[in-house]
C-alpha positions in Angstrom: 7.3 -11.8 -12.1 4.0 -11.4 -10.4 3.8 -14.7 -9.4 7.1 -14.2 -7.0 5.9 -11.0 -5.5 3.2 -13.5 -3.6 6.0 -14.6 -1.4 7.4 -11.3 -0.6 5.8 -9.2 2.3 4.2 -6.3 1.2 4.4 -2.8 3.7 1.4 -0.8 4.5 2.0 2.6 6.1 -0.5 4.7 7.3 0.6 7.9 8.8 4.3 6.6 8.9 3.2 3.4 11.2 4.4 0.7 9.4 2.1 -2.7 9.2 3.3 -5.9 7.7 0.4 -7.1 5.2 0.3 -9.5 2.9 -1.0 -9.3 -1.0 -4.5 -9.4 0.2 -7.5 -7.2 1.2 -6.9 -5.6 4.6 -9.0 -3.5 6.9 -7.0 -0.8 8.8 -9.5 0.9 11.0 -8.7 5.5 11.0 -10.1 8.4 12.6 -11.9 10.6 10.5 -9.5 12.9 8.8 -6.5 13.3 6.3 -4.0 10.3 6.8 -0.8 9.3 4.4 -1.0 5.8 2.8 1.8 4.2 1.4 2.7 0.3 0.1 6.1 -0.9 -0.9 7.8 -4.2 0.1 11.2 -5.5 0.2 12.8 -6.7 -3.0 16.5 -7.8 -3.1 18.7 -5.2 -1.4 16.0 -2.6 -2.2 14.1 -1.8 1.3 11.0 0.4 -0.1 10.9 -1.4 -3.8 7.6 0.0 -6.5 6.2 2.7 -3.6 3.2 4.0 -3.9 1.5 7.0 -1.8 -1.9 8.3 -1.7 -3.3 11.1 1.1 -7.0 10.0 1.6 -9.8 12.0 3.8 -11.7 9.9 6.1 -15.4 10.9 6.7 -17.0 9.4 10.6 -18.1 6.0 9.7 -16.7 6.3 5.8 -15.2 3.4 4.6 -12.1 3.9 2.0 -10.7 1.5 -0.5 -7.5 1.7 -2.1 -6.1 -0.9 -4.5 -2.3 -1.0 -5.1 -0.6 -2.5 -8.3 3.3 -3.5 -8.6 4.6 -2.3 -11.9 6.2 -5.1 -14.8 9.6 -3.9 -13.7 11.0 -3.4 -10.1 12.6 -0.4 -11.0 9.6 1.6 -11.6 6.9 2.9 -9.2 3.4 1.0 -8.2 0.4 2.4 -8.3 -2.3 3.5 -5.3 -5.5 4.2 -6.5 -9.0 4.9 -4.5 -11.2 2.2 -5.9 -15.1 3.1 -6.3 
């Protein structure tokens, strides 16, 4: 199932601005301060399919990494996680 997710376009919102990605590293450059995260894509006739959320602080010149993972089924929730 995995494998099929490559070809679907994964949704990163920060702050409730909504940015197309893709299932790759991205760099989304913030002001220093709280900000909403979340990651869903489209799947079927399901618009915000395996969302994930995370509120992350931002320090002046911190860099933040988050990693999201789509769960085995589509009906369950993904996963955001700070990395490091």
């Amino acid at each position: 199932m995995q494998f099929f997710l490559r070809f679907t376009a994964l949704t990163v919102e920060v702050d409730g601005q909504a940015q197309k990605g893709t299932w790759s590293s991205r760099f989304v450059p913030l002001t220093p301060g709280s900000h909403r995260v979340d990651v869903y894509f489209r799947y079927l006739f399901k618009a915000r399919c395996c969302e994930a959320g995370t509120t992350v602080e931002v320090s002046d010149g911190q860099v933040v990494e988050l990693e999201y993972r789509a769960p085995q089924l589509m009906t369950s929730a993904g996963r955001l996680t700070a990395v490091g």
